[in-house]
N, C-alpha and C positions, 0 to 999 in steps of 0.2 A: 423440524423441531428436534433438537438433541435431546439423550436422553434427561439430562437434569430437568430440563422445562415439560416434559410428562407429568402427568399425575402419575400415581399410584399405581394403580388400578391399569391404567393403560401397559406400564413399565411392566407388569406382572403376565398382563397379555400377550406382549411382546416378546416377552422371557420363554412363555408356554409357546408360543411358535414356532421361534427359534431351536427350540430344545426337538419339536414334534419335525421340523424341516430336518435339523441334521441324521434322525431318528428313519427318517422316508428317502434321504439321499437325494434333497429341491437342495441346489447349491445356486447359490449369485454368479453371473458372466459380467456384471458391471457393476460393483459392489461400490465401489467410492463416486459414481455416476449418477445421471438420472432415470435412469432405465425402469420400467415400471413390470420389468418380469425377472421370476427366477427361472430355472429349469433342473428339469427330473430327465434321468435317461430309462422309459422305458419301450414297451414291444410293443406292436400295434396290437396284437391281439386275435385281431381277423381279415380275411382278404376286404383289401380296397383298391378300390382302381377310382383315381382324383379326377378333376377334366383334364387337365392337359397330359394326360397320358401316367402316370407318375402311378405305379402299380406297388402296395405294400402287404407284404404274404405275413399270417398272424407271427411269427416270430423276429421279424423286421424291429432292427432298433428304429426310435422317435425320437424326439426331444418333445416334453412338455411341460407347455408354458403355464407358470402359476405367479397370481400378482403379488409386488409388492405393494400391500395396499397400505403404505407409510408412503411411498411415491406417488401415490392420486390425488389429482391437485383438491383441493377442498373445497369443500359449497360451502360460500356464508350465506348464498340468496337461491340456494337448488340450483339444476341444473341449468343453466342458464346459455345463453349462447359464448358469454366467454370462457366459459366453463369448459363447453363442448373444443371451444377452439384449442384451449391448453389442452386437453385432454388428446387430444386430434397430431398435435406437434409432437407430443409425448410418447403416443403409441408410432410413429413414424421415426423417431429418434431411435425408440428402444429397439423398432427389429433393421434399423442401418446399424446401431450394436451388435444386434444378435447374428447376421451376418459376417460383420468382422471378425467376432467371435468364432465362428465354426472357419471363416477362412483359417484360423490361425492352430485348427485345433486338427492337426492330422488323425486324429485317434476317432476321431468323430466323423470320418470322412464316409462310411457304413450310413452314416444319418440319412435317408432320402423326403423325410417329410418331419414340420411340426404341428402339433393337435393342442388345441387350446379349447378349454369348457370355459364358457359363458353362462350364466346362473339366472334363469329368468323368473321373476316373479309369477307369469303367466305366458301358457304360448301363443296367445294371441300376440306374442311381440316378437314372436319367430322370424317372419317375413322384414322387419325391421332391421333386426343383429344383422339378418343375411346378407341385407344390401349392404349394410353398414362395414360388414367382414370382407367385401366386395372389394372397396377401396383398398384393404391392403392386402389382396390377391388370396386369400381365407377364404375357402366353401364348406358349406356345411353339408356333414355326414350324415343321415339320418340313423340314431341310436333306436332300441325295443327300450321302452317305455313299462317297465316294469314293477311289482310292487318291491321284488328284492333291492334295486335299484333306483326303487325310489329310498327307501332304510337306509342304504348305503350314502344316501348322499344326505341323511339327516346329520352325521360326524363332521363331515364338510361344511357344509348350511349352518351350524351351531358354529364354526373356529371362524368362519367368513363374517359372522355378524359382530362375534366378540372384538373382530381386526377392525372392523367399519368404527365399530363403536369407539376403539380407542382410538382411530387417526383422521377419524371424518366422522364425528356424531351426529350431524345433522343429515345425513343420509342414512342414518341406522333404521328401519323399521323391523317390527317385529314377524311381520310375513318375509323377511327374507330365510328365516328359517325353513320354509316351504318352496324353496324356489327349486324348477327343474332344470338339467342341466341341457345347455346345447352345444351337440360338438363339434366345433372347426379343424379343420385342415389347412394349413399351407405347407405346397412342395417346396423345397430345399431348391427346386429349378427356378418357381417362380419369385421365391423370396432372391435366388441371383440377379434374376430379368428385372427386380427392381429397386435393388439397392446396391446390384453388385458395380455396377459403370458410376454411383455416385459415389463410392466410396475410395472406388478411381479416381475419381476425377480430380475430391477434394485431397486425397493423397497425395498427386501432381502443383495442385495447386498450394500445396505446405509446400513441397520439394522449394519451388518457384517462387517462393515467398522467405 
């Protein structure tokens, strides 16, 4: 939806984003696309070591993923399995993007992992995301569970509801202001091993065409 066909309301939300995104330094890697992430360049923080070997010391640059949640395909009937499917094509398009992206970005070549928070209503749906984060080579970190940390993500939880509300209102509920967060990883190795020979291929295959 372009801006003119927004409401109000929504248009004002979207405004406050934008302003709070350029403010934080989350910049677009596919901005006139469909890619359903932006990204922030910061530090991991603390030592990790991912499975496949991928070791990040806490001053290590990341990239982190934050959604565009204007690119979520919309629920007119909830989550439904077509839903699931757009949703599924979307997230698998966005990081063959986000790959090409860093192939092309020498400056970013320091990057060895990205970290993306997941916002769960309840952690009873921990084991869920996880499999789910599975599929596209994404494991989960286990964070400290804290009450600073939980404060900290009421700022977040509050701009996350106001973004649902204005570009998919029928997924807005009022407990997503309570939601905890959970943190994934994907290595910069494994996000190669699976997008880097496809984006090959279809390169060859434009050349050829």
């Amino acid at each position: 939806m372009n801006e003119i066909g927004r409401p109000a309301v929504a248009r004002l939300i979207f405004a406050l984003d934008e302003r709070l995104r350029r403010r934080n330094g989350i910049f677009d890697y596919d901005a006139d696309g469909e890619s359903l992430f932006r990204l922030k360049l910061v530090e991991a923080k603390r030592t990790i070591v991912l499975k496949d070997g991928v070791r990040l010391r806490p001053s290590d640059p990341i990239l982190e993923l934050h959604f565009r949640n204007e690119q979520m395909p919309p629920m007119s009937r909830g989550a439904t399995i077509v839903w699931a499917a757009r949703l599924i094509k979307l997230l698998d398009l966005s990081l063959g993007e986000l790959w090409e992206f860093l192939n092309r970005r020498s400056d970013l070549n320091e990057v060895a992992a990205i970290r993306a928070e997941w916002r769960l209503r309840s952690l009873d749906k921990l084991h869920q995301i996880e499999r789910a984060a599975l599929r596209f080579g994404f494991e989960l970190v286990p964070g400290t569970d804290t009450l600073g940390r939980r404060l900290l993500s009421i700022g977040p939880n509050a701009m996350g509801l106001m973004l649902v509300i204005a570009s998919n209102p029928k997924a807005a509920h009022f407990d997503l202001l309570f939601q905890k967060p959970a943190t994934l990883f994907l290595s910069r190795r494994a996000l190669e091993q699976r997008y880097g020979h496809r984006v090959e291929r279809e390169g060859k295959r434009t050349m050829l065409n």
